[in-house]
N, C-alpha and C positions, 0 to 999 in steps of 0.2 A: 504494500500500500504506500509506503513510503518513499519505493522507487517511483511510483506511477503518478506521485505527486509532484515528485521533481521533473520529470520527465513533460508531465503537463505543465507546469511552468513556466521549463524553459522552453518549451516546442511557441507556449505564448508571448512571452521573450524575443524568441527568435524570428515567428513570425512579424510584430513591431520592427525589430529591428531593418527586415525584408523589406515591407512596404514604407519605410522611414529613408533607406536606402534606394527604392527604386523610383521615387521622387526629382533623384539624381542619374538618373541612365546617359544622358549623353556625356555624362563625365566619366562614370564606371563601364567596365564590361562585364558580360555576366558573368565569365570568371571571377573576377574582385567579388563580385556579389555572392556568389555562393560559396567564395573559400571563406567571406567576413560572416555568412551564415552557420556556415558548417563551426565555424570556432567561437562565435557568438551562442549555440548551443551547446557547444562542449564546456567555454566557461560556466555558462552557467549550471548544466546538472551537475557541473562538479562542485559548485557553491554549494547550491542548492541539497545535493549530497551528504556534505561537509556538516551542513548546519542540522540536518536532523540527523545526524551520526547517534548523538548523545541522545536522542528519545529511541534509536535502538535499542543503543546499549542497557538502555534501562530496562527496557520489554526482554530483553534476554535474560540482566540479574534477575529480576522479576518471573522468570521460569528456572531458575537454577535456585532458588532460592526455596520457589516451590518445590522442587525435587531433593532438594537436600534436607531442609527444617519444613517439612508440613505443618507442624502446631506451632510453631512462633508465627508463620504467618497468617496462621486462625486466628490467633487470637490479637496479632495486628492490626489486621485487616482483613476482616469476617468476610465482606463482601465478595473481594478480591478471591479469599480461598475458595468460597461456593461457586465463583463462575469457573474458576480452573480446573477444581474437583468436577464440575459437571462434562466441563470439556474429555477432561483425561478419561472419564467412565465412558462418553461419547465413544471415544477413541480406539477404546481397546474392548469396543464389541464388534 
């Protein structure tokens, strides 16, 4: 989910940056235009990447944490263990 949000935002990025750029055609070629596209989206999914790295990282402790201490995180955060507990019983039928 988190890739296909970055990927939507820079593809919307990117696209601005296209129609921002082809306002300019008698000065560019479409080469220039689609190499400043093509790296106008790599900058940016890579920002974009970057910046929710850290809401991964945390969805992952947040399963390892389930898997290692079950009852500390009951009783941390109750909610939290019944949706994962319902997932995991999900999972392994």
């Amino acid at each position: 989910m988190c890739a296909s949000l970055c990927v939507a935002l820079s593809g919307l990025i990117t696209i601005l940056v296209g129609v921002t750029l082809s306002h300019h055609r008698g000065y560019l070629s479409d080469t220039v235009l689609c190499d400043v596209m093509v790296i106008s989206f790599l900058t940016c999914y890579t920002l974009f990447y970057t910046v929710v790295e850290p809401l991964r990282a945390a969805i992952k402790a947040v399963y390892v944490s389930f898997a290692q201490h079950p009852e500390a995180l009951s009783q941390a955060f109750p909610l939290v263990f019944q949706r994962l507990g319902r997932i995991a019983s999900e999972q392994s039928i």
